[in-house]
Backbone atoms as SQL, in Angstrom:
CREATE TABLE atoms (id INTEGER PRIMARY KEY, chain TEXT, resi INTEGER, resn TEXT, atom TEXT, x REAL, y REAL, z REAL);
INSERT INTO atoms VALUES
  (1, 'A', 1, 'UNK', 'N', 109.626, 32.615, -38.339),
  (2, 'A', 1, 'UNK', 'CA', 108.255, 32.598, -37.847),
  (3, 'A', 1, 'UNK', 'C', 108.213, 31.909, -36.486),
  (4, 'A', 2, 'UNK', 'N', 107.087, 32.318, -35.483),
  (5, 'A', 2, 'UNK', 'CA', 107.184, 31.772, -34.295),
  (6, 'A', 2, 'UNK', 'C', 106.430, 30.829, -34.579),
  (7, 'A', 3, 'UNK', 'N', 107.011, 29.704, -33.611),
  (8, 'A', 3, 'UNK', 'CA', 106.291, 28.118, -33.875),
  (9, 'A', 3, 'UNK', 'C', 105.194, 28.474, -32.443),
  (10, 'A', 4, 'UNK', 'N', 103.639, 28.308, -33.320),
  (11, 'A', 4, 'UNK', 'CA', 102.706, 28.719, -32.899),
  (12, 'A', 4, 'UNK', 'C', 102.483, 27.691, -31.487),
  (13, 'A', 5, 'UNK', 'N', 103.142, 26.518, -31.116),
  (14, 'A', 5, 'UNK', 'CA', 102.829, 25.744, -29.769),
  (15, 'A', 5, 'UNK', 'C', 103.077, 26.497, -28.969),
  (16, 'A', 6, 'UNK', 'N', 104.583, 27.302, -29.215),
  (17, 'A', 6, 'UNK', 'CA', 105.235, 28.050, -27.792),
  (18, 'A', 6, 'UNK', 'C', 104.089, 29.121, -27.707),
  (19, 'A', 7, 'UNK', 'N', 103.167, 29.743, -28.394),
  (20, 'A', 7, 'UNK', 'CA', 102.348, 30.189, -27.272),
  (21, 'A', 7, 'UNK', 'C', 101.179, 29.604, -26.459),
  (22, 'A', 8, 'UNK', 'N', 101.152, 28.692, -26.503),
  (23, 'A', 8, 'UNK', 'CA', 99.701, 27.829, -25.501),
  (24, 'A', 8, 'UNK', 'C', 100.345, 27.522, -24.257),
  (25, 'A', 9, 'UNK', 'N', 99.946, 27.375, -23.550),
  (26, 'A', 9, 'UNK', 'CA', 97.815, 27.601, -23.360),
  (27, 'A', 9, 'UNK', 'C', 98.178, 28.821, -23.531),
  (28, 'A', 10, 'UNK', 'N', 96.736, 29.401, -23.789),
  (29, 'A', 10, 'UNK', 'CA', 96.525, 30.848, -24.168),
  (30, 'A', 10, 'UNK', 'C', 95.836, 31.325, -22.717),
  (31, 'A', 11, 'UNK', 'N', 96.049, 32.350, -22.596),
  (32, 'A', 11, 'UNK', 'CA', 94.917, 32.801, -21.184),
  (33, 'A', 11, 'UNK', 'C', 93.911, 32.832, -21.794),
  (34, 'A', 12, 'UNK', 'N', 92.701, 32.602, -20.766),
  (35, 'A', 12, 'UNK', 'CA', 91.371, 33.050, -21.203),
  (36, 'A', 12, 'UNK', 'C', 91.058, 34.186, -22.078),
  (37, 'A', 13, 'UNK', 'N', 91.699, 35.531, -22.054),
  (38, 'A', 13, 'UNK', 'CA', 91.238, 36.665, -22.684),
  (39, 'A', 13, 'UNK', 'C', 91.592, 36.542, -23.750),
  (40, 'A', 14, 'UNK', 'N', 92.908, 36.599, -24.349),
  (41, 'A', 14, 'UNK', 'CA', 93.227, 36.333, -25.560),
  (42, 'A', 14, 'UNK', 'C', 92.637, 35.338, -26.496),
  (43, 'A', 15, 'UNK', 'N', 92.046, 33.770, -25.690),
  (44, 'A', 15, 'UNK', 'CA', 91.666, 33.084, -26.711),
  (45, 'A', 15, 'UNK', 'C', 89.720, 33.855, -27.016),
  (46, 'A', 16, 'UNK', 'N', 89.314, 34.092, -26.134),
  (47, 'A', 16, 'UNK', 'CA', 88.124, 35.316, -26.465),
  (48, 'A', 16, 'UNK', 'C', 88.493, 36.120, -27.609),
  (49, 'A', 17, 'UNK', 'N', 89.310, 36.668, -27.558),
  (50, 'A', 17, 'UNK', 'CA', 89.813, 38.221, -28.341),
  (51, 'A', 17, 'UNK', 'C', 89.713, 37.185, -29.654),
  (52, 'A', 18, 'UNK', 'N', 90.618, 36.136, -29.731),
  (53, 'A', 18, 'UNK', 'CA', 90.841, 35.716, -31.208),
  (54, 'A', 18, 'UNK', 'C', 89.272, 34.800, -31.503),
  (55, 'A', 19, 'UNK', 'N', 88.530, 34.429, -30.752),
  (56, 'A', 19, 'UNK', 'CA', 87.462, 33.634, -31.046),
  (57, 'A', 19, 'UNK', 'C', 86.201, 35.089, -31.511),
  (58, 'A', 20, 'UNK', 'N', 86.568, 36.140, -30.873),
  (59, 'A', 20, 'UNK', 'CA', 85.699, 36.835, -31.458),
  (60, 'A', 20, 'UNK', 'C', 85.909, 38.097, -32.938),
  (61, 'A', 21, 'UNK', 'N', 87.696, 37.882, -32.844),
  (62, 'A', 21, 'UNK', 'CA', 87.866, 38.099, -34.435),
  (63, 'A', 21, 'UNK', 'C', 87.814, 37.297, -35.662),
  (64, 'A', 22, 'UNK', 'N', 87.020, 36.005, -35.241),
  (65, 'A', 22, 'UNK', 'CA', 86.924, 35.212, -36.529),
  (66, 'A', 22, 'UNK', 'C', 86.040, 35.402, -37.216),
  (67, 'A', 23, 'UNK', 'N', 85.200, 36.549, -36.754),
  (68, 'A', 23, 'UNK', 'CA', 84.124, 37.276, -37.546),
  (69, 'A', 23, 'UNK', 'C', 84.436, 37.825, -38.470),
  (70, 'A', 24, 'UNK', 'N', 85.502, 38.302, -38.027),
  (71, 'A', 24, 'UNK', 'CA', 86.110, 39.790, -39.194),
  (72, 'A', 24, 'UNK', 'C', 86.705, 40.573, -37.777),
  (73, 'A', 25, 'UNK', 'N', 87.640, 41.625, -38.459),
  (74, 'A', 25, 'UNK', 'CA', 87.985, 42.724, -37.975),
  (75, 'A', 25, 'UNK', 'C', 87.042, 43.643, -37.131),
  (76, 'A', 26, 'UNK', 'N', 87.543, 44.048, -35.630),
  (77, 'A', 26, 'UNK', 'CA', 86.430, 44.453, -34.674),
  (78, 'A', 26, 'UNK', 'C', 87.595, 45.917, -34.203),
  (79, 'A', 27, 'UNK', 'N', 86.985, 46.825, -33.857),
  (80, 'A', 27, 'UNK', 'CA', 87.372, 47.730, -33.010),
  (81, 'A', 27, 'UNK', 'C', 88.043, 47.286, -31.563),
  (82, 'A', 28, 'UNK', 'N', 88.630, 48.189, -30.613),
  (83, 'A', 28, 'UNK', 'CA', 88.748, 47.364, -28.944),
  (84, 'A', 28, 'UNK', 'C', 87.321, 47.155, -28.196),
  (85, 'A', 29, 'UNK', 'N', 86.110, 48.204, -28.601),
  (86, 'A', 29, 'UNK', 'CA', 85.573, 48.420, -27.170),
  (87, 'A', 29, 'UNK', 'C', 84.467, 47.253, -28.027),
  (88, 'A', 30, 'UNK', 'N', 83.926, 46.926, -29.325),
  (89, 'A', 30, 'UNK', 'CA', 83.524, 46.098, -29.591),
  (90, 'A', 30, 'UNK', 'C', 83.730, 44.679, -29.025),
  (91, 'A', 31, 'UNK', 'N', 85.487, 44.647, -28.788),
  (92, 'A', 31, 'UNK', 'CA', 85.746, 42.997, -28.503),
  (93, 'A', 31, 'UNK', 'C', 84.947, 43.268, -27.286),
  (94, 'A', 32, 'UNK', 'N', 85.790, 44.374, -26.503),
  (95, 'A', 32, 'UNK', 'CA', 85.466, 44.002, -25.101),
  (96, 'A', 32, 'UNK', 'C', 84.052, 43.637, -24.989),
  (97, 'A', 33, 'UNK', 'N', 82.711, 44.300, -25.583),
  (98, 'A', 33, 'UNK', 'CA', 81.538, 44.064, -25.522),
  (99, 'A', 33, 'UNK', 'C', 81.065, 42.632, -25.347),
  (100, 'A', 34, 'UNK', 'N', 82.040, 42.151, -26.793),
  (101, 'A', 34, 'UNK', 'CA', 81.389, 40.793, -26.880),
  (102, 'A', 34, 'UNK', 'C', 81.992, 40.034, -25.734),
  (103, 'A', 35, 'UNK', 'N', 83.192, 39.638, -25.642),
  (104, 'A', 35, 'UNK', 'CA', 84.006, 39.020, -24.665),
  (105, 'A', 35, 'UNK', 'C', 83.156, 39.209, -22.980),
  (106, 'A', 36, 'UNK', 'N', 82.464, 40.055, -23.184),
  (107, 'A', 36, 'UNK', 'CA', 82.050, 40.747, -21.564),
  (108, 'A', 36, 'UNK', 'C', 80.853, 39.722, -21.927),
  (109, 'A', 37, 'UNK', 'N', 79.905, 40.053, -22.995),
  (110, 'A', 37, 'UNK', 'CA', 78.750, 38.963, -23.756),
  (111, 'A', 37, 'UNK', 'C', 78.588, 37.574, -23.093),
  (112, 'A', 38, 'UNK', 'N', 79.907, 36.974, -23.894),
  (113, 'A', 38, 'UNK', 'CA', 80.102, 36.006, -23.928),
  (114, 'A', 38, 'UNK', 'C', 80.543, 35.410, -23.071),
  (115, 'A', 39, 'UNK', 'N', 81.649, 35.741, -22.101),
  (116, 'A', 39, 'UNK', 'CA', 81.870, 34.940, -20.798),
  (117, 'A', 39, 'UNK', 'C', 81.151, 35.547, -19.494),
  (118, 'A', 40, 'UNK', 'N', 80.388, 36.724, -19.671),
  (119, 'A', 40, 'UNK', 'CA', 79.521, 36.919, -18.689),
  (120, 'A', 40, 'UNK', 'C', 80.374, 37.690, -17.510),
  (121, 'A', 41, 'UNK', 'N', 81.479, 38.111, -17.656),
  (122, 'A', 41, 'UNK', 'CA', 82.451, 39.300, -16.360),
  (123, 'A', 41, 'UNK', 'C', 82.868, 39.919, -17.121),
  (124, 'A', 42, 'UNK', 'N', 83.081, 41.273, -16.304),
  (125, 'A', 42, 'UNK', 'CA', 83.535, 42.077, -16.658),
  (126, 'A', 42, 'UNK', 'C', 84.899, 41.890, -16.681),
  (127, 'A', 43, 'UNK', 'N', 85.758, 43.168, -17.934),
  (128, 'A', 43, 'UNK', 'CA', 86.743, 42.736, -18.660),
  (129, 'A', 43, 'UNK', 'C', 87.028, 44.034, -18.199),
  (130, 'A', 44, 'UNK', 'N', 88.136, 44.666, -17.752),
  (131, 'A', 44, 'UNK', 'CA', 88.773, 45.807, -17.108),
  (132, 'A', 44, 'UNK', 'C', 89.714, 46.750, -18.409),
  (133, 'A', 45, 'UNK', 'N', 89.287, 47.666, -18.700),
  (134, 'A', 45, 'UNK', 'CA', 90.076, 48.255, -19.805),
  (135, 'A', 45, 'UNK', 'C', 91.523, 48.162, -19.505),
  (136, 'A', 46, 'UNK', 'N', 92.055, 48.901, -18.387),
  (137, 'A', 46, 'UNK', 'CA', 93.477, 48.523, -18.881),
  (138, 'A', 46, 'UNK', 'C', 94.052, 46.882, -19.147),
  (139, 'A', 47, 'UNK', 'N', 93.720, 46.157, -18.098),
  (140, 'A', 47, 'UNK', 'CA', 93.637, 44.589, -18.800),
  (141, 'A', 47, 'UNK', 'C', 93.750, 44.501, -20.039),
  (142, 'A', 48, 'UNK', 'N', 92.934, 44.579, -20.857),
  (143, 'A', 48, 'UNK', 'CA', 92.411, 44.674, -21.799),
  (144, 'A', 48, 'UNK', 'C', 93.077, 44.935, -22.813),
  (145, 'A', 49, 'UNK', 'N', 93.502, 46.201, -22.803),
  (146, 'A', 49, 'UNK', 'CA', 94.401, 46.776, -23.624),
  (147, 'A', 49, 'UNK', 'C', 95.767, 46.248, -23.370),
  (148, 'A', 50, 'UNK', 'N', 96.238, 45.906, -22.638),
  (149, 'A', 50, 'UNK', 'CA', 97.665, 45.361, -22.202),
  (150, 'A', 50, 'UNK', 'C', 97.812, 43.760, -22.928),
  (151, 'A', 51, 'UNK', 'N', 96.486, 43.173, -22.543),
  (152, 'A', 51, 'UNK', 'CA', 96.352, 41.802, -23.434),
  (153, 'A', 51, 'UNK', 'C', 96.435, 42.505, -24.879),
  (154, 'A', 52, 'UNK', 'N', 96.065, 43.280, -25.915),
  (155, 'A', 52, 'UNK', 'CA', 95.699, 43.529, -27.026),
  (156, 'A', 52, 'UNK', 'C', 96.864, 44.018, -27.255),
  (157, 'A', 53, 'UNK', 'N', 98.004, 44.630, -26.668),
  (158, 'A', 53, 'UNK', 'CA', 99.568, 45.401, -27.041),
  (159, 'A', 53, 'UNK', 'C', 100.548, 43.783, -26.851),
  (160, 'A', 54, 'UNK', 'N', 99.807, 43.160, -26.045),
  (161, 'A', 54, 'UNK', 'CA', 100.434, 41.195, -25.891),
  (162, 'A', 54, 'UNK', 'C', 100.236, 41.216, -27.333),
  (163, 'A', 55, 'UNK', 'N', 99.233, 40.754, -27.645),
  (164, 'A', 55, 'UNK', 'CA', 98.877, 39.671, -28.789),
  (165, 'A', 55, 'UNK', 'C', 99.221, 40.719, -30.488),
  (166, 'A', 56, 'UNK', 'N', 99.475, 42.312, -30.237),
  (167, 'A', 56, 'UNK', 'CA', 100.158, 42.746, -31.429),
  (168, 'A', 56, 'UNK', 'C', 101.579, 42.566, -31.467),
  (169, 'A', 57, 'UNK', 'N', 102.254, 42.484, -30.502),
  (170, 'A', 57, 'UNK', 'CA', 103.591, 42.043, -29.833),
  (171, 'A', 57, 'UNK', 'C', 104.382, 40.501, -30.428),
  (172, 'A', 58, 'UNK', 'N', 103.389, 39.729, -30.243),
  (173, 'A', 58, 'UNK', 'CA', 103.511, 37.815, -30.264),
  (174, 'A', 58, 'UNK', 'C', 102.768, 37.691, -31.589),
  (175, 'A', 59, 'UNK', 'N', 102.294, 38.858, -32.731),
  (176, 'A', 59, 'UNK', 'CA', 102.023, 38.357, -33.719),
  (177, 'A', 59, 'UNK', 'C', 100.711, 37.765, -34.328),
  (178, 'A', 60, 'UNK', 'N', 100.200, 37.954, -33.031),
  (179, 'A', 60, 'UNK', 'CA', 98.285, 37.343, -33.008),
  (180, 'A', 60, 'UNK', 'C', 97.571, 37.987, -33.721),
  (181, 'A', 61, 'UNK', 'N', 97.727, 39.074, -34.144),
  (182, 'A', 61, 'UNK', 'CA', 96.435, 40.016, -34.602),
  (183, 'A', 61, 'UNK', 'C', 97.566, 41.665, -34.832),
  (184, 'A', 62, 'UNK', 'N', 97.022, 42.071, -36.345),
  (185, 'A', 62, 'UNK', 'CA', 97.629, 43.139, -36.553),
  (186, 'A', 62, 'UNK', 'C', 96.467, 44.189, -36.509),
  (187, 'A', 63, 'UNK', 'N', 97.656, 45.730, -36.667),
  (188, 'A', 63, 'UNK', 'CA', 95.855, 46.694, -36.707),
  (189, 'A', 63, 'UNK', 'C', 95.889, 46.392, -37.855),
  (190, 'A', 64, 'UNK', 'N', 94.109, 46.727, -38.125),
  (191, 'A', 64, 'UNK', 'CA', 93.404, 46.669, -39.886),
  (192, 'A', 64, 'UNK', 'C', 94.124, 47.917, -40.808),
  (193, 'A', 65, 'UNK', 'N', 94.083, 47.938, -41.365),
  (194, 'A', 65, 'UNK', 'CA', 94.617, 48.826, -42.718),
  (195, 'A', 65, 'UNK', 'C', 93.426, 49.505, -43.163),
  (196, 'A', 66, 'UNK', 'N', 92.209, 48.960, -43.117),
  (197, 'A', 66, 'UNK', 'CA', 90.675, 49.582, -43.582),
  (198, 'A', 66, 'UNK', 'C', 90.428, 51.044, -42.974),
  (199, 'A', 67, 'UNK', 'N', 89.631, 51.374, -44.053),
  (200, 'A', 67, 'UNK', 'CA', 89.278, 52.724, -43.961),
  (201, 'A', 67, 'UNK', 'C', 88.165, 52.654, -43.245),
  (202, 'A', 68, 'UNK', 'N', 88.465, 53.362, -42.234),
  (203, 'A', 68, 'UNK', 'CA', 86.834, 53.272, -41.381),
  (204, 'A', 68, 'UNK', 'C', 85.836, 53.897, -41.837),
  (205, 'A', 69, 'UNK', 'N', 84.573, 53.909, -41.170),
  (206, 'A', 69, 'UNK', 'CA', 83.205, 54.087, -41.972),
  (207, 'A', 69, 'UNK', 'C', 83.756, 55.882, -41.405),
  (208, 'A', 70, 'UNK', 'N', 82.782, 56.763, -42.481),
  (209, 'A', 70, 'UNK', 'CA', 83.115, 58.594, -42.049),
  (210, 'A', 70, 'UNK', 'C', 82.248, 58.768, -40.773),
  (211, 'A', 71, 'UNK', 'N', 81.721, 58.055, -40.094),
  (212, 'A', 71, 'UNK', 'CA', 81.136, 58.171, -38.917),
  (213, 'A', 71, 'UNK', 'C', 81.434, 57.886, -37.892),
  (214, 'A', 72, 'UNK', 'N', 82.453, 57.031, -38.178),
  (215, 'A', 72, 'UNK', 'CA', 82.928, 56.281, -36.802),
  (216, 'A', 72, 'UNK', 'C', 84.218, 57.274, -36.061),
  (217, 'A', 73, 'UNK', 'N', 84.464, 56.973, -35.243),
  (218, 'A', 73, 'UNK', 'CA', 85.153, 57.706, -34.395),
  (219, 'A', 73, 'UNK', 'C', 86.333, 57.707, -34.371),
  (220, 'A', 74, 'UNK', 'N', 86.933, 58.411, -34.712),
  (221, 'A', 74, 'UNK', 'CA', 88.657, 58.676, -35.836),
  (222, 'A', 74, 'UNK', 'C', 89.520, 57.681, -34.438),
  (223, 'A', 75, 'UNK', 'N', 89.122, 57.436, -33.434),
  (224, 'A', 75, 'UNK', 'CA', 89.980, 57.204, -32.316),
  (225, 'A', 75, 'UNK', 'C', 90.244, 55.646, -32.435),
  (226, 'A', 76, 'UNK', 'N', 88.962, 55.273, -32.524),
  (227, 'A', 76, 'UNK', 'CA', 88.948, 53.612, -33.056),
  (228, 'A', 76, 'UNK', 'C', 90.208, 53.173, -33.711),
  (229, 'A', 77, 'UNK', 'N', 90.583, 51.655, -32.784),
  (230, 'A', 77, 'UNK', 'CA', 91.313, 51.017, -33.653),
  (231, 'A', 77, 'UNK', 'C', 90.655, 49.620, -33.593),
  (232, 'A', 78, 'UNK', 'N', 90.791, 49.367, -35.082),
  (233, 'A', 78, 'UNK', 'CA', 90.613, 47.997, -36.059),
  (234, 'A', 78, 'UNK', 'C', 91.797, 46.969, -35.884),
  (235, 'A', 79, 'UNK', 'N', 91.238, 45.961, -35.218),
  (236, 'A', 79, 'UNK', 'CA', 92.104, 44.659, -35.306),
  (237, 'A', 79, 'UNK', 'C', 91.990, 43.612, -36.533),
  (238, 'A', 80, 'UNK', 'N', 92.599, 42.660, -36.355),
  (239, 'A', 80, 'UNK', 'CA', 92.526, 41.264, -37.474),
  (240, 'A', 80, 'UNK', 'C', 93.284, 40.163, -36.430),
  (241, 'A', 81, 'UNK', 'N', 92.850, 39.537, -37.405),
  (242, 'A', 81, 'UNK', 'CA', 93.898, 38.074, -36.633),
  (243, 'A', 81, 'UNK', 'C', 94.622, 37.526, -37.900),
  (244, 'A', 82, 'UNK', 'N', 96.055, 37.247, -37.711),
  (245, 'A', 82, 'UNK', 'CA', 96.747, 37.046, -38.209),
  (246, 'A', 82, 'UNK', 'C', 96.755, 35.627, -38.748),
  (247, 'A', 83, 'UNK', 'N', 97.541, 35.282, -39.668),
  (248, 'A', 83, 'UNK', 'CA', 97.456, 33.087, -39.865),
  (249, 'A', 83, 'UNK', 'C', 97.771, 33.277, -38.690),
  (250, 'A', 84, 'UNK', 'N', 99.040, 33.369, -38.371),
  (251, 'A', 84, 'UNK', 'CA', 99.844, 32.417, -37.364),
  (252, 'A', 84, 'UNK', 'C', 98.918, 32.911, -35.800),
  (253, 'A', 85, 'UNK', 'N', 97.800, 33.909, -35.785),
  (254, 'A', 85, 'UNK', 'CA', 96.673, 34.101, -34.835),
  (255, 'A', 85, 'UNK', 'C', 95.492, 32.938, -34.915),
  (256, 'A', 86, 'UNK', 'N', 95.820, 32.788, -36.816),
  (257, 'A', 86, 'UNK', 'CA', 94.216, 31.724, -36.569),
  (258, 'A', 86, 'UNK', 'C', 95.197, 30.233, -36.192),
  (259, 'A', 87, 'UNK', 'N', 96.409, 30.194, -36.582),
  (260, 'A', 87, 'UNK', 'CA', 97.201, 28.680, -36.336),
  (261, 'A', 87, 'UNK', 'C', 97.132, 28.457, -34.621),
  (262, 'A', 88, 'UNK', 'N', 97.204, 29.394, -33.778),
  (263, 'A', 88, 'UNK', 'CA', 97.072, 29.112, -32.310),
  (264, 'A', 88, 'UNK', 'C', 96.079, 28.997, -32.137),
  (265, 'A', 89, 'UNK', 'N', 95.033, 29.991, -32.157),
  (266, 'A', 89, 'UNK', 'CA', 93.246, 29.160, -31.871),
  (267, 'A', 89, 'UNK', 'C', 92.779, 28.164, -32.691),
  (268, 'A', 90, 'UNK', 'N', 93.549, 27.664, -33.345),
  (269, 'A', 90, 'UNK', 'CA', 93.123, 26.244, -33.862),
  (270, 'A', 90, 'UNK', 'C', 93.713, 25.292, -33.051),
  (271, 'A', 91, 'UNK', 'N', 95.037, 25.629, -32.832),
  (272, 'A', 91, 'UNK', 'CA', 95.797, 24.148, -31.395),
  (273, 'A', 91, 'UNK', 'C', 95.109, 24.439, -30.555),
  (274, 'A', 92, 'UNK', 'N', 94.967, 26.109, -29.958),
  (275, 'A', 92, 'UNK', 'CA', 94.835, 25.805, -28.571),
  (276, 'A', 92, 'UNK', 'C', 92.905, 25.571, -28.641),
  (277, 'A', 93, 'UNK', 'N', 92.112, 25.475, -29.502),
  (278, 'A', 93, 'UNK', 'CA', 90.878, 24.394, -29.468),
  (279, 'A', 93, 'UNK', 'C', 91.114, 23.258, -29.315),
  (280, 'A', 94, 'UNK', 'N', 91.807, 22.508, -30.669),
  (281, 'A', 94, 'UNK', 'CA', 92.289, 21.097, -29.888),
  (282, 'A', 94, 'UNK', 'C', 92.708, 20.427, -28.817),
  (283, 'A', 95, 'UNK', 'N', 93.559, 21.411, -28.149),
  (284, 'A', 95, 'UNK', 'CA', 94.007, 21.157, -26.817),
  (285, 'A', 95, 'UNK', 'C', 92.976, 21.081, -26.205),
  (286, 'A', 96, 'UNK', 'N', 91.809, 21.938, -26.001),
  (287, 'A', 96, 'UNK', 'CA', 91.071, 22.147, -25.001),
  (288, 'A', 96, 'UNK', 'C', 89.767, 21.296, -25.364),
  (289, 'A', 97, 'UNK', 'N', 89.995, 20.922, -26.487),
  (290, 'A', 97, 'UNK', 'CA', 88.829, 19.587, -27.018),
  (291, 'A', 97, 'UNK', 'C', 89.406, 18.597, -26.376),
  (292, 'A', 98, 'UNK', 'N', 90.717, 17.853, -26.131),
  (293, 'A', 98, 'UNK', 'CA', 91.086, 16.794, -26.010),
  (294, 'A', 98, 'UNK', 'C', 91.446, 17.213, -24.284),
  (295, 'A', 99, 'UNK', 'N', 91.055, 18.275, -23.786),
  (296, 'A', 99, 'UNK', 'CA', 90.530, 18.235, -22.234),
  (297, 'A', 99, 'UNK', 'C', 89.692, 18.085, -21.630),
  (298, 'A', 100, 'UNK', 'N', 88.792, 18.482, -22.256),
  (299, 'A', 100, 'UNK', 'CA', 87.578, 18.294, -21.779),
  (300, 'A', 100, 'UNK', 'C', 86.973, 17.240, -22.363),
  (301, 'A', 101, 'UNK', 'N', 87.184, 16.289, -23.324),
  (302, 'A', 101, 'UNK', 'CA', 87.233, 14.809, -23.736),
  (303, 'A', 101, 'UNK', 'C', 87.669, 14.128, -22.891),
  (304, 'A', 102, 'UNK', 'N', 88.206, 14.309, -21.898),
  (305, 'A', 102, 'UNK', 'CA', 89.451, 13.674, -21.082),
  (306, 'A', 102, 'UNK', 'C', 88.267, 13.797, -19.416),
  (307, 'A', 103, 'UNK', 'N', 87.779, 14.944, -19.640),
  (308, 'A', 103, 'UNK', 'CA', 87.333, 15.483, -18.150),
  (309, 'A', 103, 'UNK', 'C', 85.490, 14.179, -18.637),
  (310, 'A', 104, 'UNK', 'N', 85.200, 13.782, -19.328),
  (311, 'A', 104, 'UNK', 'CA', 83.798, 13.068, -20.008),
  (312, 'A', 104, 'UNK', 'C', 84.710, 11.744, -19.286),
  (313, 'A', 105, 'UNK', 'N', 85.123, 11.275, -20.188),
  (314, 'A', 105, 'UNK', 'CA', 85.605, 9.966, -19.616),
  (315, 'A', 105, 'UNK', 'C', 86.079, 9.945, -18.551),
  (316, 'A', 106, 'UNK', 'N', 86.360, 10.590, -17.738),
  (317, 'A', 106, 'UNK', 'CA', 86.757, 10.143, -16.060),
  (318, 'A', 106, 'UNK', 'C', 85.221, 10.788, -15.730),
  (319, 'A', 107, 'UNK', 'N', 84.448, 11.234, -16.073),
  (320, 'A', 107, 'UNK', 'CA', 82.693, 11.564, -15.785),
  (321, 'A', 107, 'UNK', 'C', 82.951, 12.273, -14.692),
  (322, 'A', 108, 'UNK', 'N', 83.694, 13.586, -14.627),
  (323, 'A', 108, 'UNK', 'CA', 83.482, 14.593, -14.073),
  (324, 'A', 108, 'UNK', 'C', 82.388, 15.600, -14.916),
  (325, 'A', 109, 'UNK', 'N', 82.050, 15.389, -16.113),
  (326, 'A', 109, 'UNK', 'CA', 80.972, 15.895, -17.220),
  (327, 'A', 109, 'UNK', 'C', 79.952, 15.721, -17.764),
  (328, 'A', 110, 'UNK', 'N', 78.872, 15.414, -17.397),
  (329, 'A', 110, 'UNK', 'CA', 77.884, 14.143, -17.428),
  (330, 'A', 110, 'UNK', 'C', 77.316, 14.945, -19.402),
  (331, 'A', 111, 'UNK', 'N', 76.818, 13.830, -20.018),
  (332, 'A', 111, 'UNK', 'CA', 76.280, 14.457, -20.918),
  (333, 'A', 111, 'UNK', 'C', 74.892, 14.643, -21.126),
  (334, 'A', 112, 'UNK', 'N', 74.440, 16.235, -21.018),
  (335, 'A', 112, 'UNK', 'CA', 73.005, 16.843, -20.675),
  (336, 'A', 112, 'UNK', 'C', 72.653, 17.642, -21.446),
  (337, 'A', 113, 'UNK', 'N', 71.788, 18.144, -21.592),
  (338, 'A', 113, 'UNK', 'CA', 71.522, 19.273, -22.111),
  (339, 'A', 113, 'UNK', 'C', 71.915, 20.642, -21.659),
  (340, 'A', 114, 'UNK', 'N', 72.417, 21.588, -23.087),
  (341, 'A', 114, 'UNK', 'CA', 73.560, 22.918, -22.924),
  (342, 'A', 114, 'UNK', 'C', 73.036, 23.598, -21.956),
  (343, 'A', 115, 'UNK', 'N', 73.198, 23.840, -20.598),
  (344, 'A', 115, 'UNK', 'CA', 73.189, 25.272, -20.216),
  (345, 'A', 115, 'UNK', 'C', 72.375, 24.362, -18.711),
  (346, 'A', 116, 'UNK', 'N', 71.986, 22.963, -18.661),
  (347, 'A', 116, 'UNK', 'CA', 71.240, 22.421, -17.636),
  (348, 'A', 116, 'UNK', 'C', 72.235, 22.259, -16.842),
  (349, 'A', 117, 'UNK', 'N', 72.045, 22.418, -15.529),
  (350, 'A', 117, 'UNK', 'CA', 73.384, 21.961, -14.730),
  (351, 'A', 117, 'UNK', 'C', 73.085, 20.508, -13.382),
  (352, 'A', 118, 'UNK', 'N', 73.434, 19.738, -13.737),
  (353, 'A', 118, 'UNK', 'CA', 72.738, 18.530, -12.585),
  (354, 'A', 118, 'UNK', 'C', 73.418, 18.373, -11.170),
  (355, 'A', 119, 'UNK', 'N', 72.312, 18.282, -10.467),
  (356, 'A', 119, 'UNK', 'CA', 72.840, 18.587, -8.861),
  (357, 'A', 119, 'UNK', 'C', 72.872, 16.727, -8.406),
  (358, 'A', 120, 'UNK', 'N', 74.181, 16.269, -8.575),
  (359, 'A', 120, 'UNK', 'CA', 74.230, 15.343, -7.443),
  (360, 'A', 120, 'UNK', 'C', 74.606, 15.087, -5.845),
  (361, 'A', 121, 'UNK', 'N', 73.662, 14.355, -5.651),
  (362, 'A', 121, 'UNK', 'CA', 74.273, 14.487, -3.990),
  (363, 'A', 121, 'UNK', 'C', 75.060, 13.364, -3.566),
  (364, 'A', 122, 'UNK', 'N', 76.320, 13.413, -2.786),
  (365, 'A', 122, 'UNK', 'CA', 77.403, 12.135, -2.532),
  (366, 'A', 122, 'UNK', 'C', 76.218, 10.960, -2.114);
């Protein structure tokens, strides 16, 4: 089994991809939706897909085995995330908890309310 440290840091996309299969099993153009959602840029299909042939590659996420709904579009493919997928987005959170814990105490981070952004002047 691969010892899940050697893959961190994760790039940005991948830890998206696995933060948005902790729902359950998603199609590609679904992730991309959310991932596009959620960090607010656009996500480039081949990108995309090249990250998603990465992370079936390194063990992150297998295709689903499920029978798709008779409506859906025979082309679709169904992902999952694997343990050793949920064992890396669990370090690489910690990691990035105990960075940005790190970025508070030297008060490059002031603590405000989510989404307010405070303008100081030197």
């Amino acid at each position: 089994m691969t010892d899940p440290r050697a893959l961190l840091p994760l790039k940005p996309l991948v830890l998206q991809v696995l933060l948005a299969l902790q729902e359950g099993e998603r199609h590609g153009w679904s992730l991309v939706r959310e991932v596009q959602e959620r960090d607010g840029t656009r996500v480039l299909p081949a990108n995309f897909y090249r990250t998603l042939r990465g992370m079936l590659s390194d063990g992150l996420i297998v295709e689903s085995a499920r029978r798709r709904p008779a409506d859906d579009d025979e082309r679709r493919r169904y992902f999952t995330v694997t343990p050793l997928g949920q064992e890396v987005a669990r370090l690489e959170a910690r990691r990035l908890q105990a960075l940005f814990g790190d970025t508070r105490m030297k008060k490059l981070l002031e603590k405000k309310t989510p989404g307010v952004i405070s303008r100081k002047t030197p």
